[in-house]
C-alpha positions in Angstrom: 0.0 0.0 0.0 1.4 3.6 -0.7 2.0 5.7 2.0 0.5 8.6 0.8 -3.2 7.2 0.4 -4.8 9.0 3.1 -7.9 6.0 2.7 -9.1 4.7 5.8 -7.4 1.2 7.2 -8.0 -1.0 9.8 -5.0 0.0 11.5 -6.2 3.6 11.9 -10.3 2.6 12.1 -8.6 0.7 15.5 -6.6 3.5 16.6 -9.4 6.2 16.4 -11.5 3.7 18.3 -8.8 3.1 21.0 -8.2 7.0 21.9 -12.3 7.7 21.1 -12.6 4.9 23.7 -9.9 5.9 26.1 -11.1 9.5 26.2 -14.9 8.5 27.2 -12.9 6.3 29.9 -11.3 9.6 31.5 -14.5 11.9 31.1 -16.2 8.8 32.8 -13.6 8.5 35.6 -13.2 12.4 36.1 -16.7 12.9 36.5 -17.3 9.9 39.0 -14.2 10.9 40.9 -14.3 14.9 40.8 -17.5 15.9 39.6 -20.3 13.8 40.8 -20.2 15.0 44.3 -20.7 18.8 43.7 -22.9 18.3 40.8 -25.1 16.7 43.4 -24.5 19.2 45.7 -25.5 22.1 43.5 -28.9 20.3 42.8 -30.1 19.7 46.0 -28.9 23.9 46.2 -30.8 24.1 42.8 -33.7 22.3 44.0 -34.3 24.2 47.9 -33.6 27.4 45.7 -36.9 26.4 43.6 -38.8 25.7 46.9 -37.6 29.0 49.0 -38.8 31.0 45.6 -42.0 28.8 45.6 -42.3 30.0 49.6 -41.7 33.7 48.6 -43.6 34.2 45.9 -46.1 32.1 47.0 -48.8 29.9 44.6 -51.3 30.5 42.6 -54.7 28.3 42.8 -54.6 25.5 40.6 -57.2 22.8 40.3 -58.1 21.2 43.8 -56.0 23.5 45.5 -56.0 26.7 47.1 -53.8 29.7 46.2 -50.9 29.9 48.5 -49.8 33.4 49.5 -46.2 34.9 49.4 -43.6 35.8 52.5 -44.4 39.4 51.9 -48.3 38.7 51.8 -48.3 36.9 54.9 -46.6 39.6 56.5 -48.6 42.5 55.6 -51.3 39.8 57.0 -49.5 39.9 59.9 -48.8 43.6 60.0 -52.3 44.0 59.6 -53.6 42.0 62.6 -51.4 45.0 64.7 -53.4 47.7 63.6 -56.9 48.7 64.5 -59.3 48.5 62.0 -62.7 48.8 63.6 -62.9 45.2 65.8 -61.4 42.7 63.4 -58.0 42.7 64.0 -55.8 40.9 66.8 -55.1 44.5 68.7 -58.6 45.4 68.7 -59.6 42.0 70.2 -56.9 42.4 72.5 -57.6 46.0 73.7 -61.5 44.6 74.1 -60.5 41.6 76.1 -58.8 44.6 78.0 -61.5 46.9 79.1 -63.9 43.6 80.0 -61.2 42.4 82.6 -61.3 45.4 83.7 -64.9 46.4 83.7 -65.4 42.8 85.3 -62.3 43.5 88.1 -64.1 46.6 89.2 -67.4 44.6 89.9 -66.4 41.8 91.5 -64.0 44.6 93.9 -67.7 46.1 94.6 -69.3 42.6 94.8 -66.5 41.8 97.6 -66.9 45.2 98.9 -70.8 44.3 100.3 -69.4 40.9 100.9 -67.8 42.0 103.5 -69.9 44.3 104.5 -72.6 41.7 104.7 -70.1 39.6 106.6 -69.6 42.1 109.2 -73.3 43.0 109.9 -74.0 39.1 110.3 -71.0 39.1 112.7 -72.6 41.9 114.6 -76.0 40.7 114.9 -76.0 36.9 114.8 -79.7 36.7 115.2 
């Protein structure tokens, strides 16, 4: 065969195999040995990323479930359960629980009051 015929021959079909082959082997090797462990790594990151954004933005409705709010509409939610608004919210309630204890603490102090009283003028007159 001439040297010069650049035609393909089963030495160099075997040779091109060989280093095709022997490069997959060291992609293979560096990616189980280096690589495989922080591609993992950055997934699960990848993946919590994906479910903090779903938390923050929140959901919207979908079939057979309810929307889900956002971090920032849950806090104005929250924010808005400090603020008085007519009854509804949590400091209102709170501030009405307050003047009843003490409406009903100034009663039962005049309720003991003539308790005592009464308690006195039975002492003094036992029949």
């Amino acid at each position: 065969m001439n040297r010069h015929n650049r035609g393909v021959t089963w030495e160099s079909l075997v040779m091109w195999c060989g280093g095709v082959i022997a490069v997959l082997t060291s992609l293979s090797l560096l990616w189980k040995v280096v690589l495989a462990r922080p591609a993992r790594e950055l997934r699960a990151t990848m993946q919590w990323w994906g479910k903090f954004q779903r938390d923050w933005d929140g959901e919207p409705a979908s079939p057979g479930r309810d929307a889900v709010p956002g971090v920032m509409q849950r806090l104005n939610d929250i924010d808005g359960e400090f603020r008085r608004n007519g009854g509804e919210s949590l400091r209102d309630q709170v501030m009405e629980t307050r003047k009843d204890i003490e409406l009903l603490s100034s009663r039962l102090a005049l309720v003991e009051s003539r308790a005592l009283a009464i308690q006195k003028a039975v002492a003094k007159n036992p029949g």
